[in-house]
LUMGUTI-967565 format. One line per 8 residues: their letters; for each residue x, y, z of N, C-alpha, C, O. Coordinates in steps of 0.02 Angstrom, whole numbers, plus 50000, padded with zeros to 5 digits. Atoms other than C-alpha are relative to their C-alpha. Example, Ala and Ser with C-alpha at 12.3 -4.5 7.8 and 13.67 -1.06 7.14 Angstrom:
BEGIN
as> 50045 49941 50000 50615 49775 50390 50045 50060 50000 50097 50059 50033; 49958 49941 49997 50684 49947 50357 49961 50055 50037 49986 50110 50045 $
END
This chain:
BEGIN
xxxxxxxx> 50018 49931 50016 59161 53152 52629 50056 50046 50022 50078 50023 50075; 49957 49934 50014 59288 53310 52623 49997 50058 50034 50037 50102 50051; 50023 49922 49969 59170 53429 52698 49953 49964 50051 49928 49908 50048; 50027 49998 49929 59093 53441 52866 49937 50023 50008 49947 50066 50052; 50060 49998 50035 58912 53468 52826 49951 49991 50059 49939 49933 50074; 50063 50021 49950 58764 53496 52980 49933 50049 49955 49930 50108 49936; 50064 49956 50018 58584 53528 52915 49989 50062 50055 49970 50117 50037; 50028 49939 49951 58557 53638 53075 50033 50048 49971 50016 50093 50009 $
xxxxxxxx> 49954 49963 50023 58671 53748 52985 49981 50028 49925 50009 50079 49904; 50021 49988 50068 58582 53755 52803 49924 50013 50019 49884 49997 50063; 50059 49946 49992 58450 53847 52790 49944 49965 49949 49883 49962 49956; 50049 49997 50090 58389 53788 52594 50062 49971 49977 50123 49983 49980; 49963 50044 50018 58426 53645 52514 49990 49998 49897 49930 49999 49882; 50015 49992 50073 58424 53650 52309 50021 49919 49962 50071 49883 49964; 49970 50079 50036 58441 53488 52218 49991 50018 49906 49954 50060 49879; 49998 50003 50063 58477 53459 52033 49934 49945 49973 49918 49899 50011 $
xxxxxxxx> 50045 50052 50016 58343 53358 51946 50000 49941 49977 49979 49889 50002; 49987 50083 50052 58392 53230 51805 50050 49961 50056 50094 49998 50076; 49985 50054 49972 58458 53080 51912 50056 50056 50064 50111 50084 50061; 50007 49938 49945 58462 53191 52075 49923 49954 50020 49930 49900 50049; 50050 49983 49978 58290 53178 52105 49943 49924 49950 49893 49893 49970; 50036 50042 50049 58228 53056 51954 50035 49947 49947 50081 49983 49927; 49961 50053 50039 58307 52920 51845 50016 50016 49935 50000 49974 49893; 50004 49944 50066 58341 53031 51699 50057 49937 49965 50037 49894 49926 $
xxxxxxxx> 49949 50035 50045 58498 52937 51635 49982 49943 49965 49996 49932 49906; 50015 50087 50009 58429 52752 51635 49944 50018 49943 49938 49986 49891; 50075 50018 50059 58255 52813 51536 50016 50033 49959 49982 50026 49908; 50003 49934 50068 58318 52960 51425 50040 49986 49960 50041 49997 49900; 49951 50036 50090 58461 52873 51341 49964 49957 49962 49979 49952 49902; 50049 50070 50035 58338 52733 51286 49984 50042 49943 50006 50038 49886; 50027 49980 50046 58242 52847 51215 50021 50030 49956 49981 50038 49911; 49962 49978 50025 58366 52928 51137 50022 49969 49938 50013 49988 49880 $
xxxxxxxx> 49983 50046 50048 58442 52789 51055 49956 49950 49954 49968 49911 49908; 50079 50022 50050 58259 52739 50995 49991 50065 49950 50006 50062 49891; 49983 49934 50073 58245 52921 50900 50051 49979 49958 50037 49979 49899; 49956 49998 50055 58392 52885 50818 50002 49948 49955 50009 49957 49895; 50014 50058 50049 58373 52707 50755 49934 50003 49955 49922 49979 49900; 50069 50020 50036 58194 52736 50724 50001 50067 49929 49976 50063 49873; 50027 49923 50065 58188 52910 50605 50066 50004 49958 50063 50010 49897; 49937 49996 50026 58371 52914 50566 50044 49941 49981 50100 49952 49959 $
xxxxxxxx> 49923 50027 50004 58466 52751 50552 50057 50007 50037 50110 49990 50010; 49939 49968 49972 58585 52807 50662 49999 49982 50083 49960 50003 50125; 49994 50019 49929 58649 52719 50824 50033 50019 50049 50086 49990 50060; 49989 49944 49927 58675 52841 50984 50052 49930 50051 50024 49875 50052; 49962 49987 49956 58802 52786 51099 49995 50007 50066 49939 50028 50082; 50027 49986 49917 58805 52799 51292 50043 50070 49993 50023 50126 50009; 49953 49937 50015 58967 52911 51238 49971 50042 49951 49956 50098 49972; 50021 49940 50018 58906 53004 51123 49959 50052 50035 49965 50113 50028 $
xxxxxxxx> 50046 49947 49980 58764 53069 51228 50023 50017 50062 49998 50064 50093; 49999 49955 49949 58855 53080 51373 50055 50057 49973 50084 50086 50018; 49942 49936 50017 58978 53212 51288 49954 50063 49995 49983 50117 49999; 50022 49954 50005 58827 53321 51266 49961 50025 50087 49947 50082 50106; 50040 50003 49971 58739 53270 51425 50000 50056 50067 50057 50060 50090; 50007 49956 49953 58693 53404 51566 50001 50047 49981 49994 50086 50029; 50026 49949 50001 58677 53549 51468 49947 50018 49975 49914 49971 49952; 50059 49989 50010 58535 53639 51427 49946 49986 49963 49939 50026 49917 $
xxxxxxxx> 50050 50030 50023 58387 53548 51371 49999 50017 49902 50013 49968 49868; 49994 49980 50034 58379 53644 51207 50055 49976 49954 50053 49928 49916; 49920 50003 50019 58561 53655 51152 50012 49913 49992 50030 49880 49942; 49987 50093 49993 58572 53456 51208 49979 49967 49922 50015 49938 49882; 50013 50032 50077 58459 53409 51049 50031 50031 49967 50076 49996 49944; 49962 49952 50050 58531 53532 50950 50089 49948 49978 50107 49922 49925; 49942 50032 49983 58696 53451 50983 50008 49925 49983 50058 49898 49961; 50010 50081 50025 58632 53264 50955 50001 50007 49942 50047 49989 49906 $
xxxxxxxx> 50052 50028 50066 58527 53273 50809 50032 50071 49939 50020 50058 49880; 49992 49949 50062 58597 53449 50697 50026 49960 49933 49998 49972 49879; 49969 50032 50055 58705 53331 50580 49946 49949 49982 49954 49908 49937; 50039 50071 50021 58569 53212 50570 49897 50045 49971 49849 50018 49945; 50063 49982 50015 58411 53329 50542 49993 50082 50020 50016 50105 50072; 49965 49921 50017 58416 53517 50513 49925 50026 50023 49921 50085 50039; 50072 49952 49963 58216 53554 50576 50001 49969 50064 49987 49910 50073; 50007 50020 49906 58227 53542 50775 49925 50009 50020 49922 50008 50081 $
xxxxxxxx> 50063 50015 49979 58035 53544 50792 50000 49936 49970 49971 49899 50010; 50031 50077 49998 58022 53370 50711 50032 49970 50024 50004 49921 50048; 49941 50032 49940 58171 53311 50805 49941 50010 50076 49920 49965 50112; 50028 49985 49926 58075 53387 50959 49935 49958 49998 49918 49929 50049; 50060 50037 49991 57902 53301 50897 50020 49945 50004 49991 49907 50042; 49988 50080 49988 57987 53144 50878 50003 49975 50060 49973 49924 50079; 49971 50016 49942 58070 53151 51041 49912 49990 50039 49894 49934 50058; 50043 50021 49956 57901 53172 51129 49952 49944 49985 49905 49930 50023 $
xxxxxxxx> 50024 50057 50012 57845 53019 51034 50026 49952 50047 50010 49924 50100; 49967 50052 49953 57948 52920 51089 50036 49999 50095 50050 49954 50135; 50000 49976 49918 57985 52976 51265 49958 49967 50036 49974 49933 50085; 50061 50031 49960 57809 52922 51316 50025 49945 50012 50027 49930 50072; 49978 50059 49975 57883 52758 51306 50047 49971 50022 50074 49918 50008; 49937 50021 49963 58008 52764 51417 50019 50047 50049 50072 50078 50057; 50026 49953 49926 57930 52857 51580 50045 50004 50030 50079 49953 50028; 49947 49978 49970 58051 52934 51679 49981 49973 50093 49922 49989 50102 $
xxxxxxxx> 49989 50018 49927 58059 52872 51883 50020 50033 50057 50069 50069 50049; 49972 49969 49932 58085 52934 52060 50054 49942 50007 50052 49888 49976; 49976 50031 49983 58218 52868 52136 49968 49984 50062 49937 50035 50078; 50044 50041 49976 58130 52753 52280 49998 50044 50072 49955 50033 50113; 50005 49991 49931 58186 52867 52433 49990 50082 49984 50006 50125 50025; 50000 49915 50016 58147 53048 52334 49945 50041 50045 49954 50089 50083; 50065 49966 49946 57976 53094 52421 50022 49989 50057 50031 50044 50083; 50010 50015 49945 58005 53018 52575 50075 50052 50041 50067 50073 50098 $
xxxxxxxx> 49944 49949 49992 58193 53133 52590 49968 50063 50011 49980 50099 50059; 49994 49918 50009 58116 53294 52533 49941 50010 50046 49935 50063 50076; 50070 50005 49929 57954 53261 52654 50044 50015 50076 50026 50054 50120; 49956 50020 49926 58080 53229 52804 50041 50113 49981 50029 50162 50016; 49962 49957 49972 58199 53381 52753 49956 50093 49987 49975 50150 50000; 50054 49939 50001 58047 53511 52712 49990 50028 50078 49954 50076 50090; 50047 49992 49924 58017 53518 52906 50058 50034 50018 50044 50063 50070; 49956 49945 49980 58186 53621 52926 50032 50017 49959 50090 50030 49977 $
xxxxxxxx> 49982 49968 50030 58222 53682 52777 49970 50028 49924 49915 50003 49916; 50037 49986 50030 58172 53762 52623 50020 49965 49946 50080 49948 49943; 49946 50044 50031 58197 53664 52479 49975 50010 49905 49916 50023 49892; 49998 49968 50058 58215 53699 52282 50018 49964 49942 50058 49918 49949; 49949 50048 50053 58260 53629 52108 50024 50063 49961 49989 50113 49954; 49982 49956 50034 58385 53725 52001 50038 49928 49943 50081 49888 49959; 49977 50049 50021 58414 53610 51860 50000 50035 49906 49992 50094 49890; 49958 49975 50094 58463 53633 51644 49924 49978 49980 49902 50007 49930 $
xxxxxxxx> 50061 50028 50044 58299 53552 51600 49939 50057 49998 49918 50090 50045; 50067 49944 50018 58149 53665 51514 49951 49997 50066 49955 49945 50099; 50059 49996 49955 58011 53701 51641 49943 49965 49979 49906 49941 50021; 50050 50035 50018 57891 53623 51530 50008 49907 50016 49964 49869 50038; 49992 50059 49961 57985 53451 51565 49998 49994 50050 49954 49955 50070; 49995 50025 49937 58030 53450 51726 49916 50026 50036 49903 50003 50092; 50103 50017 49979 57805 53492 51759 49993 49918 49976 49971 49870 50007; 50042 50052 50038 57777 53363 51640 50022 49925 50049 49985 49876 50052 $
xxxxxxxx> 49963 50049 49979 57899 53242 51745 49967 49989 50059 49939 49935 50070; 50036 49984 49926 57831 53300 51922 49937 49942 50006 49922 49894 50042; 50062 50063 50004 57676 53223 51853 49999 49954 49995 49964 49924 50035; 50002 50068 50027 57707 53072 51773 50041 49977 50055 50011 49927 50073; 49964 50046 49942 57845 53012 51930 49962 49998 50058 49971 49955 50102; 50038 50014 49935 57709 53059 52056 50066 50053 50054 50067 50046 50115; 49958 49952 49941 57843 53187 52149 49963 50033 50048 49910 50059 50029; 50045 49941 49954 57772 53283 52288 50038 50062 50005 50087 50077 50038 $
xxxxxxxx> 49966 49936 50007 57787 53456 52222 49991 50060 50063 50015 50116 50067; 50013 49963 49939 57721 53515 52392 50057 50037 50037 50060 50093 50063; 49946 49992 49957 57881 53504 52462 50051 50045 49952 50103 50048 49985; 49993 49932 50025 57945 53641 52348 49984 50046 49995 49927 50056 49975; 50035 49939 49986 57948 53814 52377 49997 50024 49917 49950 50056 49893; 50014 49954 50060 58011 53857 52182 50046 49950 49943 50092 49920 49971; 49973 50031 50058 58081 53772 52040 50026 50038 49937 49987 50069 49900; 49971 49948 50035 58220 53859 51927 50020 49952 49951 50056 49905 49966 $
xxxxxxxx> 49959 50034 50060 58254 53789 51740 50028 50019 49963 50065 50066 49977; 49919 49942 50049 58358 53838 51580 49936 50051 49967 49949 50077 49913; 50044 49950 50033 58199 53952 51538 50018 50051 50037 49993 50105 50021; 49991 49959 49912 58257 54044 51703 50059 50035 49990 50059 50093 50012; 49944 49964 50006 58433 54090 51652 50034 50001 49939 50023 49960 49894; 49958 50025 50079 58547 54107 51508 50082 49958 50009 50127 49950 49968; 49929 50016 49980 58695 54028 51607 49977 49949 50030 49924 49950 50062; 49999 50081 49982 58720 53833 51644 50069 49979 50023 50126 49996 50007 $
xxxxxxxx> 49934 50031 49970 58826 53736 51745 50038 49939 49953 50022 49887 49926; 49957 49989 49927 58981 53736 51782 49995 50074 50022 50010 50099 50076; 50042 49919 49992 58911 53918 51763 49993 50004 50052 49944 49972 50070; 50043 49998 49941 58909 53971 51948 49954 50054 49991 49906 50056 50031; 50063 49957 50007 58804 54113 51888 49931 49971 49985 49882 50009 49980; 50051 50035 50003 58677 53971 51863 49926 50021 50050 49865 50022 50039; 50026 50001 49960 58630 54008 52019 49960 50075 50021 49916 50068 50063; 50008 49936 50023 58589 54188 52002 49919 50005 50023 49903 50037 50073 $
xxxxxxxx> 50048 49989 49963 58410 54170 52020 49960 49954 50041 49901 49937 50045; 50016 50065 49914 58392 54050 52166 50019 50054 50050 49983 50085 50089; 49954 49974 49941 58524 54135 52266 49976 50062 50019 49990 50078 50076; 50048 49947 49995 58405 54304 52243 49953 50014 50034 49939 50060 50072; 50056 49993 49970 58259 54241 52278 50018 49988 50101 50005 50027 50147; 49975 50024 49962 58335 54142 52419 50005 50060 50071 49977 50061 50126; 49997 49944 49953 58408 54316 52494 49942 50045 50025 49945 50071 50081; 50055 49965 49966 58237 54406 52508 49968 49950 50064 49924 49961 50105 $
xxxxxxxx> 50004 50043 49923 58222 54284 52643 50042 49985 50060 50036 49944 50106; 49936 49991 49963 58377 54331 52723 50031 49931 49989 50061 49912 50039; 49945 50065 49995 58463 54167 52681 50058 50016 49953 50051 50041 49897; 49930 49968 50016 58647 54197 52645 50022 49935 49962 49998 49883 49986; 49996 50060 50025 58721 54065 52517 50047 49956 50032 50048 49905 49997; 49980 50013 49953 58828 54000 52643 49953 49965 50068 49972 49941 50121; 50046 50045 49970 58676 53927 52716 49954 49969 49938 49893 49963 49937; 50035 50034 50044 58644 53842 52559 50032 49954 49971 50086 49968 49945 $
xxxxxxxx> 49972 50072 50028 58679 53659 52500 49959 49986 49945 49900 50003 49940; 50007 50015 50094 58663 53599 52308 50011 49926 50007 50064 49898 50023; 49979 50084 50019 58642 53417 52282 49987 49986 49929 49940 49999 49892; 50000 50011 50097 58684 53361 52106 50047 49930 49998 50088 49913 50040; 49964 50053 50018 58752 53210 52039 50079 49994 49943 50108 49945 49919; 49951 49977 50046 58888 53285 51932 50064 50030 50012 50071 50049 50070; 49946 49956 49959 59059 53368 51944 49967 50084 49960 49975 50140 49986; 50041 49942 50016 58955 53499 51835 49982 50033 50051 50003 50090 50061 $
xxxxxxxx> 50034 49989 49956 58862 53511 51970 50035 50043 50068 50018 50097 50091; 49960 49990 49964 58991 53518 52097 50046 50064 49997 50055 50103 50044; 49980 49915 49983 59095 53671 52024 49961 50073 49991 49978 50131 50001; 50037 49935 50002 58945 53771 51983 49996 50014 50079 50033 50060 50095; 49998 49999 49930 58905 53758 52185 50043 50033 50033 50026 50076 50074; 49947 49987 49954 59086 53784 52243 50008 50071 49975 50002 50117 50015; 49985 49946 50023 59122 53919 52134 49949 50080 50020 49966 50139 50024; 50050 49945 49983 58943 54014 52182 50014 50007 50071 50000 50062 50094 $
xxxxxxxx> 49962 49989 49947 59017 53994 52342 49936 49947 50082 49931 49948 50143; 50055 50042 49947 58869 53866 52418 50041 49924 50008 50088 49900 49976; 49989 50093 49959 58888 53677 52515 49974 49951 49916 49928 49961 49876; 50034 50034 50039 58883 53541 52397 49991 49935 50016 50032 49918 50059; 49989 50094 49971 58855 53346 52428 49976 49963 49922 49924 49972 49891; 50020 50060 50071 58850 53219 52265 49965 49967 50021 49954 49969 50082; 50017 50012 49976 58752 53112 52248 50040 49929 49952 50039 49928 49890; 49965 50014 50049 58859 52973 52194 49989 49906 49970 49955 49860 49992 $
xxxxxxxx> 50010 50062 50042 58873 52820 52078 49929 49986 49961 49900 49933 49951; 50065 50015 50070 58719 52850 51953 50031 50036 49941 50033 50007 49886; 49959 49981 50064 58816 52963 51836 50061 50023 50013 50096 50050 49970; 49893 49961 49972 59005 53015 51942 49995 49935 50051 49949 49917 50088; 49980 50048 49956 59067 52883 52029 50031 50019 50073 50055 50075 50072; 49978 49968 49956 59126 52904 52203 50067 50010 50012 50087 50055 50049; 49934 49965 50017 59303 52904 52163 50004 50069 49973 50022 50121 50002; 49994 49929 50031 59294 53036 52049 49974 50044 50041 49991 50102 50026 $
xxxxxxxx> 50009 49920 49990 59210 53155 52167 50042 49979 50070 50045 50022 50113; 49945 49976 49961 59339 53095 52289 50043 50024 49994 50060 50062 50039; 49953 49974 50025 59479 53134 52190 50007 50080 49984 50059 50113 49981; 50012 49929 50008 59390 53314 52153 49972 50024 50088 49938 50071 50107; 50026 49956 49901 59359 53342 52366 49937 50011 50006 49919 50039 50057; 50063 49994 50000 59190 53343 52329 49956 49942 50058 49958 49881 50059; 50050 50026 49959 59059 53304 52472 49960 49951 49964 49915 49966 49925; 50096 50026 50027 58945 53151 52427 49965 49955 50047 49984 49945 50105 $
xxxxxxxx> 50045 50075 49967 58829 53012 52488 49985 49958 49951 50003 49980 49896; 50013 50073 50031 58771 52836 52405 49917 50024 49992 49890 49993 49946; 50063 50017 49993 58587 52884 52432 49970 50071 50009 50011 50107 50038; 50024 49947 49974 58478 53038 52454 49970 49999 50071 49969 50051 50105; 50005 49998 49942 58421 52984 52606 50053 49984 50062 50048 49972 50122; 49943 50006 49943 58593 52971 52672 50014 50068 50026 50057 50087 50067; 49956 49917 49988 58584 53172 52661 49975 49994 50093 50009 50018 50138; 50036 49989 49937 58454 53138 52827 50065 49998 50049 50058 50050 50081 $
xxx> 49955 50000 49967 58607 53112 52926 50079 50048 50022 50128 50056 50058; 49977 49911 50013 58680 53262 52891 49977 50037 50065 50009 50087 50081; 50039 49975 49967 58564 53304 53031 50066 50016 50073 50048 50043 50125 $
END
């Protein structure tokens, strides 16, 4: 790691969602590449989708499917066809992290995905939404990362609680992730090798860990 990082020192911790918090990459390309074979003929790529992947929920299909199907509600009904079959996951140490770091700090999701998914997800992975004070998605802003104005209404609410962003750490799995953070001027830690490898966010000075429960040691 790059940066020198004590929880006694962070106030409010914000994490990103899709493979952050939940296995987004492993179940959503599937399904992805099932929409496309199944309605279209047409065989998706790991590259193709990751050239669109991490921005805003919306825009993302838009971006897949426009050359391939010109009404984005049956694109969107399809998708939640097929989605069902291919349930999205906690990663195995997600509750048991945000349980542990709720007890000294406040803790948040600011992530690209609609609000209606990331509920619908909460539910179906079994998350414990307890341990969130607020949850910010792309319904929330009109700016996405590397956008540090992403952060815009976190860092707001955040301050009516006197917390200065300088007592605030961003965990994301992305370099997306990473210069929206640096640039808003908050702590960041990767989380690395599910979608950035840990080279790459060594090579970019970026703070990470192997594990979310390696943030506990942060302590």
């Amino acid at each position: 790691m790059t940066e020198t990082i004590k929880l006694a020192d962070i106030k409010a911790v914000l994490f990103d969602f899709d493979d952050t918090l939940v296995q987004t990459t492993k179940t959503k390309y599937e399904a992805i590449k099932a929409i496309g074979s199944r309605y279209y003929n047409h065989q998706f790529t790991n590259e193709m989708i990751d050239e669109h992947w991490g921005i805003a929920f919306n825009k993302f299909y838009h971006n897949l499917f426009a050359d391939l199907d010109t009404d984005m509600s049956r694109v969107m009904e399809r998708r939640t066809i097929v989605t069902k079959e291919f349930p999205n996951q906690l990663f195995s140490d997600t509750n048991s992290t945000l349980s542990s770091l709720k007890k000294q700090c406040k803790l948040g999701i600011v992530s690209a995905a609609s609000k209606e998914t990331i509920h619908a997800e909460i539910h179906q992975t079994g998350l414990d939404i307890s341990t969130l004070q607020f949850i910010q998605s792309a319904d929330d802003t009109d700016f996405h990362k590397p956008d540090p104005r992403v952060f815009e209404p976190a860092l707001a609410r955040l301050e009516k609680e006197q917390i200065d962003k300088s007592e605030i750490l961003y965990v994301g799995d992305s370099l997306k992730d990473f210069y929206a953070a640096r640039d808003a001027g908050l702590h960041f830690v990767g989380i690395a090798n599910v979608t950035t490898s840990d080279a790459v966010f060594t090579k970019e000075r970026a703070a990470y860990v192997n594990s979310l429960n390696e943030l506990l040691a942060l302590v």
